[in-house]
N, C-alpha and C positions, 0 to 999 in steps of 0.2 A: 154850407156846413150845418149838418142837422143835429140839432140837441135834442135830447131825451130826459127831462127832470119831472119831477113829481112834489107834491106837495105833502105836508102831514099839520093838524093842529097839536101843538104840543101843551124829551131831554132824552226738557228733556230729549232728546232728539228725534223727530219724527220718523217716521216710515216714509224710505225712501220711496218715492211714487214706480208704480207698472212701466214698463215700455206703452200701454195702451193709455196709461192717464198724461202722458208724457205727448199725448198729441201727437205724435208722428206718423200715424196711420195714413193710409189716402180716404181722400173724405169721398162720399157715395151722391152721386147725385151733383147737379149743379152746385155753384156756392150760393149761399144763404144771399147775398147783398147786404148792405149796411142798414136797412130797417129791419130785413129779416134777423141777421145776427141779434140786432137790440134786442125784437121781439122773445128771439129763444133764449139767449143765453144772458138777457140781462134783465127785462121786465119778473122775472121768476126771483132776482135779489132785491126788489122793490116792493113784494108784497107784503113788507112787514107793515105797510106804512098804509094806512087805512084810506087817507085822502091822494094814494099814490097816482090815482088815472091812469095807471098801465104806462107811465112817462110819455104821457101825449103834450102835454103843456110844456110852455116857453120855459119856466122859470118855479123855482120852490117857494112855499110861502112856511113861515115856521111861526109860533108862537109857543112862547117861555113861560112857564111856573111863573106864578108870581116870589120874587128872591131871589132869583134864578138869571148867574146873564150866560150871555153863548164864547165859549172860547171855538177859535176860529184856527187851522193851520193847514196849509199843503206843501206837499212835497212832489217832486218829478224822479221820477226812475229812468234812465237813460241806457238802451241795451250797448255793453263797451264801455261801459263808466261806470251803473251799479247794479248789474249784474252780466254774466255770460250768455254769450248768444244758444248757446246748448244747456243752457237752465233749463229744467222743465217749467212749464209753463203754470202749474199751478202754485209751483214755488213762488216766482216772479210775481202775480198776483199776491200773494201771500206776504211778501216782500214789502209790497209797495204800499199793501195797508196797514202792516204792522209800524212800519215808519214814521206814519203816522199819530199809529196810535201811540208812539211811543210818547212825542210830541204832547196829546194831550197828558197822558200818567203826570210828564214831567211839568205838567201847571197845575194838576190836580183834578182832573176834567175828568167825568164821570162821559163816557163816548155816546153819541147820539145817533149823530149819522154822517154819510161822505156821499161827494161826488165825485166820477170818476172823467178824464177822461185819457182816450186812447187813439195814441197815431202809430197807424201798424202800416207796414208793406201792401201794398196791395196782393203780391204773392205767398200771404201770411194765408195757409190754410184755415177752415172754417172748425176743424179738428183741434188744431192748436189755442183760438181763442174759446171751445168749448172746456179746453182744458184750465185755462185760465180763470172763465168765470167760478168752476168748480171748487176751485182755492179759495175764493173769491167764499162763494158762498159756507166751506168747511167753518172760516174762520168769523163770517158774520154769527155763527150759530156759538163758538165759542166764547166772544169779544163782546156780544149783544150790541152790535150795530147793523146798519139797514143802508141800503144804496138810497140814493133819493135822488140819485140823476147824470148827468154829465154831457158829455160829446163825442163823439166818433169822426176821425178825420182819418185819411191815406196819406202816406209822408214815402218820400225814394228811400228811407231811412236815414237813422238807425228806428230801430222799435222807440219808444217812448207813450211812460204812461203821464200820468197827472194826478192825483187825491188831492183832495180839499178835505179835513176828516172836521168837524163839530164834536164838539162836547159841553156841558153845562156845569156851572158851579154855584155853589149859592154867592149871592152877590157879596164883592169886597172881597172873597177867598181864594184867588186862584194864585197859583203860586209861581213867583217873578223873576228874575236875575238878581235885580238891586236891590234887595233887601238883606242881605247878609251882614253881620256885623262881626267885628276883629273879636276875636275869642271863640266862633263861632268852630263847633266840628266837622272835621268833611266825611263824609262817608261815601261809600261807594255800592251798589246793586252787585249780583252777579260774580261774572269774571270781566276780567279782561283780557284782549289780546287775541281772542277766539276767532273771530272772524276774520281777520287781519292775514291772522295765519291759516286760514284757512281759505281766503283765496288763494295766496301760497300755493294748497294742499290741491286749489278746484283749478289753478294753473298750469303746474306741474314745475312750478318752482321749489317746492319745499314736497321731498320723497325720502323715504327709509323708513318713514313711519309705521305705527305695527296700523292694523285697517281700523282696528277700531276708533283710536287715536283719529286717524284719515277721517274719516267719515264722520266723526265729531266736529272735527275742526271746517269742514266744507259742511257739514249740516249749518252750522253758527253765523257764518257767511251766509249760506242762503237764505235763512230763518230767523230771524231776528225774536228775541224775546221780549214782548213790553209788558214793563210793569203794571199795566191796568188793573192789578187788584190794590196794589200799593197805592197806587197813586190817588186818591181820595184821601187815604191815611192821614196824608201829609198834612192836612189843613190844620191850621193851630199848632203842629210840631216844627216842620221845618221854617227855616227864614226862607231860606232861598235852594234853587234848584234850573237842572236843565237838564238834558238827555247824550251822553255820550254820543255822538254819531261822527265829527271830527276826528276824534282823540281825545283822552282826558287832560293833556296839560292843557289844550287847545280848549277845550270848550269852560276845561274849570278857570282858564284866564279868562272866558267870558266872562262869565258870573264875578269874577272877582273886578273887572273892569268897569261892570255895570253897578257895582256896589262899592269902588272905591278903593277900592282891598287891594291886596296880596295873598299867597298863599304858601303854603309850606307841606308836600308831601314827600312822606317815607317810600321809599322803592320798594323796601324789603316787607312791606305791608300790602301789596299790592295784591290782589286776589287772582288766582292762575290756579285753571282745570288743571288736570294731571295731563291730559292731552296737549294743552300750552308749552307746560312744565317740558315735556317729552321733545315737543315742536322746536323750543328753545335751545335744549339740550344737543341737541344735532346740527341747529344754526345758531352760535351765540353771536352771531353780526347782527340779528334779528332782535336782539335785548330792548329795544327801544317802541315796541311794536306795541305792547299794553299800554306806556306811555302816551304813543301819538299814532298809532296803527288806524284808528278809527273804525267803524262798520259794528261797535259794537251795540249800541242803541243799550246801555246800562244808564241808569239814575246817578247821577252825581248832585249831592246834596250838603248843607249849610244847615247845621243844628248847634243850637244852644244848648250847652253840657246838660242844664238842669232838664231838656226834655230829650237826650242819649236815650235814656231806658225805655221812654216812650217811643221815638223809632223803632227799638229795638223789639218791643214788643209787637209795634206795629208790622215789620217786617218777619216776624213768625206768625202770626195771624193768617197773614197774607201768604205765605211759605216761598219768600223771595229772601238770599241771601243775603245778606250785610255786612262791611269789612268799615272798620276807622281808619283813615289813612292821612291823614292831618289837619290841618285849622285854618283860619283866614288869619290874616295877620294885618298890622297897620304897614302900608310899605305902598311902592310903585304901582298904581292902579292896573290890573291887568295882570304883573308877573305871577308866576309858580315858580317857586325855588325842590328841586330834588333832592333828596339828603341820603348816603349810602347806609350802611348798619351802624357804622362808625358818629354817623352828624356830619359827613362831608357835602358838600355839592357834588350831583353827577350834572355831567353834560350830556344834554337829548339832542343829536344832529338837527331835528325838527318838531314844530310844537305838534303835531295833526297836519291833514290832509285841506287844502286848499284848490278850488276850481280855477282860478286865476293868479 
């Protein structure tokens, strides 16, 4: 198993890709091999990194600001689980680091660097993972992060990647689950429900929709948006926080679990693109989808009324949307209660998306 890591002293819907960036080409020439591949299509996302060694070395060595500690998170992309085997490939790439990144936004983690790795088929063209690095690298150049290493393995399948992403916050700031307190506001990023339904839209479960619509909603699914301009914001405004990727009643039962709490959200406050809106409109058995749909990688957040304005600010600075959608409450550690326009309870068949 050969690793590749490097060392450094230190902290709207896209364009849908070419049939040619999409990798399906036949590749020219013999395959690359497994050092070869490293060398071309991954040593070139390593050169931000001064003490990188072209990823000749065992292992990363890093050193922190002084004030400064390291937030730490990885995530796994499973092809047939979180994403389509006819993804294009730099979407997937794109995918699997955004997920990440969202991860940090939602601690307040200003993004450093990631490690990757990757176990493809052995009759994964060398075409397809040139496409991948490519994603890979659009979005280092957006996101200002840097590869700093990883692994390369052959698997019977399915595909499967791996990110480790770093980031850095000044010491004592990064932002927790358990610290929410009962009075506290919740707010929400974005929309919801978008991706949910837009695997739907990328399965051919949910059809009739005008293309635009379509292609919003399978853009959202494929692309995830993180908040990393936002998320440093946070320091000093919110109490608590975490990243939609579950579903929102699922994961804001985290936070309220981890803080002791309850919570209490408005349905009819819930933020929904016009393409949701639309998506919905066609299937209302789907009504539940923004609730516990998952895939969306929005901020869910724990603010204290008297620093509301400051979010609020905070989130047009950053020109990331904002919706209040209810409070934490003193109650059964864990629950979300629903409330319809009226103050009734709704019933959600399921809280989010579970592996087991």
């Amino acid at each position: 198993m050969a690793s590749w890591t490097a060392s450094r002293a230190c902290s709207a819907p896209t364009r849908w890709p070419s049939a040619a960036a999409k990798g399906r080409g036949a590749d020219i020439g013999a395959p690359l091999g497994e050092f070869g591949r490293i060398a071309r299509f991954f040593r070139p996302l390593a050169a931000a990194f001064p003490g990188a060694r072209d990823l000749r070395d065992d292992a990363a060595v890093f050193g922190l600001q002084p004030g400064r500690e390291l937030v730490v998170t990885v995530d796994a992309l499973v092809e047939g689980v979180h994403f389509l085997p006819d993804d294009p490939p730099d979407l997937v790439a794109r995918k699997a680091l955004r997920v990440n990144l969202s991860d940090l936004a939602a601690m307040a983690a200003d993004p450093l660097a990631y490690s990757l790795v990757t176990a493809l088929p052995r009759s994964r063209p060398d075409s397809w993972l040139e496409a991948f690095a490519a994603g890979l690298a659009a979005d280092q150049e957006e996101f200002g992060i840097a590869l700093l290493g990883g692994d390369s393995v052959s698997t019977p399948g399915p595909a499967t990647f791996s990110i480790t992403a770093l980031g850095t916050v000044p010491s004592g700031q990064a932002l927790a689950r358990d610290a929410g307190r009962a009075g506290d506001l919740v707010f929400v990023t974005g929309t919801l429900g978008d991706a949910a339904l837009g695997l739907g839209v990328a399965t051919g479960q949910l059809s009739g929709l005008a293309e635009e619509h379509a292609l919003f909603l399978a853009d959202r699914y494929r692309l995830p948006r993180p908040r990393t301009p936002l998320g440093p914001m946070l320091r000093g405004i919110a109490s608590a926080g975490l990243d939609v990727s579950d579903g929102l009643i699922a994961d804001l039962g985290h936070l309220c679990e981890e803080s002791g709490l309850a919570a209490v959200i408005e349905v009819e406050r819930l933020p929904l693109s016009g393409a949701a809106r639309a998506g919905l409109s066609l299937r209302p058995d789907l009504a539940s989808l923004p609730l516990a749909g998952g895939d969306d990688y929005e901020l869910v957040l724990a603010v204290p009324p008297g620093r509301a304005d400051a979010l609020r600010g905070a989130a047009a600075t950053a020109g990331v949307a904002l919706t209040e959608i209810g409070r934490l409450v003193a109650g059964t550690p864990g629950e979300v209660g629903v409330l319809d326009a009226a103050g009734q309870s709704v019933e959600v068949p399921a809280r989010g998306w579970q592996h087991f």
